[in-house]
C-alpha positions in Angstrom: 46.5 97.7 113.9 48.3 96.4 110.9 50.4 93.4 111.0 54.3 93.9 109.6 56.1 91.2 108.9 60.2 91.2 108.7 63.0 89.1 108.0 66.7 89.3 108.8 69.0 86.8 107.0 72.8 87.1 106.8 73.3 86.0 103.3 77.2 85.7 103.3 77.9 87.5 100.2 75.1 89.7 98.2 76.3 88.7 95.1 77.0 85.2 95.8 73.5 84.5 96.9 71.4 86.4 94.7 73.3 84.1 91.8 71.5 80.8 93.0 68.4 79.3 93.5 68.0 80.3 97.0 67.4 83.8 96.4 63.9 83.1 95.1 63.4 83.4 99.2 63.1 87.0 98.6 60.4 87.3 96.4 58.5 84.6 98.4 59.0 85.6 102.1 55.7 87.9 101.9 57.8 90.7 103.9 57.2 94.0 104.9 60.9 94.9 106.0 63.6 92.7 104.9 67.3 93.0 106.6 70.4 91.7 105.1 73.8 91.4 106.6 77.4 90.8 105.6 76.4 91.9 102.0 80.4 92.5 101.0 79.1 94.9 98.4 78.4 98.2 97.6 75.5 99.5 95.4 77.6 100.4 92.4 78.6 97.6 91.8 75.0 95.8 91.4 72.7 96.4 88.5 69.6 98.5 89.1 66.9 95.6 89.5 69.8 94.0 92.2 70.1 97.4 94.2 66.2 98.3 94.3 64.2 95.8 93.8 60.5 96.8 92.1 58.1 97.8 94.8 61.1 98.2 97.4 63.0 101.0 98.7 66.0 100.2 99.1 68.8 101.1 101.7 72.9 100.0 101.7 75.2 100.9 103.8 78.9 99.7 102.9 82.1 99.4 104.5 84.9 102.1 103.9 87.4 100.6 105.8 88.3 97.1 103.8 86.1 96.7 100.1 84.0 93.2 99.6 83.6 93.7 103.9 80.5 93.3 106.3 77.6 95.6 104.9 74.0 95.6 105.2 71.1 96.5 103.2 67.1 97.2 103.9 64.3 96.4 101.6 61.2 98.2 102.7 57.4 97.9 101.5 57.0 101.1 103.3 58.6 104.2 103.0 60.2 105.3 106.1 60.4 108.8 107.9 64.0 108.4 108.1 66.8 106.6 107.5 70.7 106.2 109.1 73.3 104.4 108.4 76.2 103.6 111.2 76.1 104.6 115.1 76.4 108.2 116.3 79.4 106.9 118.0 82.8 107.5 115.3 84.5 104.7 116.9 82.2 102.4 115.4 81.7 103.7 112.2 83.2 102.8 108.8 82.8 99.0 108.3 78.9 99.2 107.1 77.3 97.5 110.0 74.1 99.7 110.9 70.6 100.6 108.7 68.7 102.5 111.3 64.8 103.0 109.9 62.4 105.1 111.5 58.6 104.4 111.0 56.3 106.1 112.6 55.3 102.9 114.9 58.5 102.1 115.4 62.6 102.6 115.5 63.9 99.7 113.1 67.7 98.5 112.9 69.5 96.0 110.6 72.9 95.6 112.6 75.4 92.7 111.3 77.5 92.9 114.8 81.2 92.5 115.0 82.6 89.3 115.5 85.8 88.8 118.3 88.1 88.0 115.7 91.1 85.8 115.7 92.3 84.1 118.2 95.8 85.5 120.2 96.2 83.3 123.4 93.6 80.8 124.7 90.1 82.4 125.5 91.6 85.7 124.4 90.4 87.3 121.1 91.7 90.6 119.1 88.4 91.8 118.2 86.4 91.2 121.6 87.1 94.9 123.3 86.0 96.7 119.7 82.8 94.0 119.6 81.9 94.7 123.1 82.2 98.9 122.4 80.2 98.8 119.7 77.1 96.8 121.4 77.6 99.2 124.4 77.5 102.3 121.9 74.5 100.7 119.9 72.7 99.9 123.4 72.9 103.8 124.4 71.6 104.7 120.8 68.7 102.7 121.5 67.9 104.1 125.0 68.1 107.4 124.1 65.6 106.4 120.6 63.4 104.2 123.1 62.5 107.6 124.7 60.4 108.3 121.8 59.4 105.3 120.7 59.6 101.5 120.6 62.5 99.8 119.2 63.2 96.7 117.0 66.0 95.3 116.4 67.3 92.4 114.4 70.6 91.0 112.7 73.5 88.9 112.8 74.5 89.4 116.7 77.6 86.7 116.7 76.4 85.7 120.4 74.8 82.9 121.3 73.0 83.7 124.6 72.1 81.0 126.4 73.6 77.5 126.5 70.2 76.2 124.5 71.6 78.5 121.8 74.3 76.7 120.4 74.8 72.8 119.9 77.9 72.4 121.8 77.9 74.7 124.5 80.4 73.3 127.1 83.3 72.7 124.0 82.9 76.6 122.9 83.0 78.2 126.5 86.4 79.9 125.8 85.3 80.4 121.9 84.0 83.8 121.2 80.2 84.1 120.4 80.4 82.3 124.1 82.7 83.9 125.5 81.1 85.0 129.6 81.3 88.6 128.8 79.0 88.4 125.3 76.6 85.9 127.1 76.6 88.6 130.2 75.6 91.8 127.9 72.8 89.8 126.6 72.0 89.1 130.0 71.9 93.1 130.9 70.2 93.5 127.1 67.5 91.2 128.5 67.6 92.8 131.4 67.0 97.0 130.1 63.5 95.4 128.8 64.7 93.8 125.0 62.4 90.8 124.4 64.3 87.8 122.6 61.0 87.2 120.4 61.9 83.7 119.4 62.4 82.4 123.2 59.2 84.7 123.7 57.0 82.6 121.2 59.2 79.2 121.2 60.2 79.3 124.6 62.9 76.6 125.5 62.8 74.8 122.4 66.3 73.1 121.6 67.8 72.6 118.6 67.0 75.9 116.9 69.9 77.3 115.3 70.3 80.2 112.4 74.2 79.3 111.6 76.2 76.3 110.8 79.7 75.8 110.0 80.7 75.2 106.6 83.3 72.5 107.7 82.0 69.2 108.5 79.2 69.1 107.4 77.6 71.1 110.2 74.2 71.9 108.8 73.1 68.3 108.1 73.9 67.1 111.7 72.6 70.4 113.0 75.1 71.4 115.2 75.0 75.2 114.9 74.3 78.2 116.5 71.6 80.8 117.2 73.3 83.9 116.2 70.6 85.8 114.3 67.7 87.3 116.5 65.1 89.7 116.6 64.7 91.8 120.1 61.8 94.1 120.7 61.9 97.0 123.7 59.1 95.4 126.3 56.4 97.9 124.9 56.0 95.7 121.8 56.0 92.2 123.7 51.8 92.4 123.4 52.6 93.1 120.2 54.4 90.2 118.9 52.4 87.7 116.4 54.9 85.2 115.5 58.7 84.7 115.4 60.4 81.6 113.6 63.8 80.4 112.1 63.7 79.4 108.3 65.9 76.5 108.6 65.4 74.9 105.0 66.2 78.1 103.2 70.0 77.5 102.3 72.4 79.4 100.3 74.4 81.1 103.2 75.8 79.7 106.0 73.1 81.4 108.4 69.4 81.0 107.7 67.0 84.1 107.5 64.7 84.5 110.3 61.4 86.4 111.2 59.1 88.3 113.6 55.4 89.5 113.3 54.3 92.3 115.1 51.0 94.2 114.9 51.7 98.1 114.6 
């Protein structure tokens, strides 16, 4: 077996971050398979040491829908067998929200996952029915995948599962990212055999979050969230080395975190 390391950070802006001190996280992580989400750019408009890094391959996928929107991007050590961007499903295509790598260990995705939107009455949010389709659609992709071989999974979810999971819990019950139907289709994620590897390796440890609100001064108090995961199907659990959350790396609003896993 060979141990692969990977890293999923939603970096709030490609451009923005790669501009600032911060980014020297990427030549330091010691990664195998780097995911980025919410990269609001497409490769065309980046210069050529920006869009594939030396000793990378690089993958983007961009949104059509709105420019400077969602996106995500893969850096891989390895060169995979295969490589998809978006769901089968067309009613969740468009906005650049899927990198689907195929190893031969392994399925790999890079999702940045909808978020419910605004708000419209109290508890009720536009975006919520859309956010909930595209999990279900990404959930039957997997199964059907998982049938071949293991899956991993990591990204931006905009869920926090569990009331350890977010700072506040009983304030955001009505918010979305806490709404009862997110928390309940992690519960049934959980549930289909997808191993939360931080809770695996960490197990009830409070106070771990991945994002913080840019508005009062959220990060140094640490009231955030845990929105950012990575799952494993069950037939990895044996597998899994390490998971952590790199809390001191700043320059987005979320923090990159990691898994292990022997292959």
């Amino acid at each position: 077996m060979a141990l692969m390391r990977f890293s999923s950070w939603n970096v709030n802006g490609f451009r923005a971050v790669s501009a600032k001190p911060d980014w020297a996280w990427f030549a330091s992580s010691g990664s195998d398979v780097i995911g980025l989400q919410e990269t609001k750019v497409s490769p065309g408009q980046l210069r050529d040491a920006q869009r594939e890094p030396e000793g990378w391959h690089a993958f983007w996928s961009s949104s059509v829908v709105k420019k400077g929107y969602s996106g995500v991007a893969v850096f891989s050590r390895r060169r995979p067998l295969a490589v998809e961007a978006e769901l089968p499903d067309p009613d969740y295509q468009g906005e650049g929200r899927v990198l689907h790598l195929e190893f031969p260990e392994l399925h790999f995705f890079n999702i940045y996952f909808p978020n419910g939107g605004e708000e419209v009455s109290k508890g009720v949010f536009r975006r919520v029915p859309y956010k909930m389709g595209f999990f279900n659609a990404f959930f039957d992709y997997a199964e059907q995948l998982r049938e071949d071989k293991p899956i991993v999974v990591c990204g931006d979810f905009n869920i926090s599962h569990r009331a350890i999971d977010l700072a506040r819990p009983r304030e955001n019950e009505l918010n979305t990212g806490f709404l009862p139907e997110e928390r309940a289709w992690m519960d049934g994620f959980v549930q289909a055999g997808y191993v939360d590897t931080f809770r695996l390796v960490h197990g009830e440890q409070a106070g771990a979050y991945s994002w913080w609100s840019y508005k009062t001064r959220a990060r140094e108090r640490n009231i955030g969230w845990r929105l950012d995961y990575f799952f494993v199907s069950e037939e990895l659990k044996d597998h899994v080395r390490d998971a952590w959350i790199e809390d001191g790396v700043y320059g987005s609003d979320h923090c990159p975190v990691g898994l292990a896993l022997d292959v």
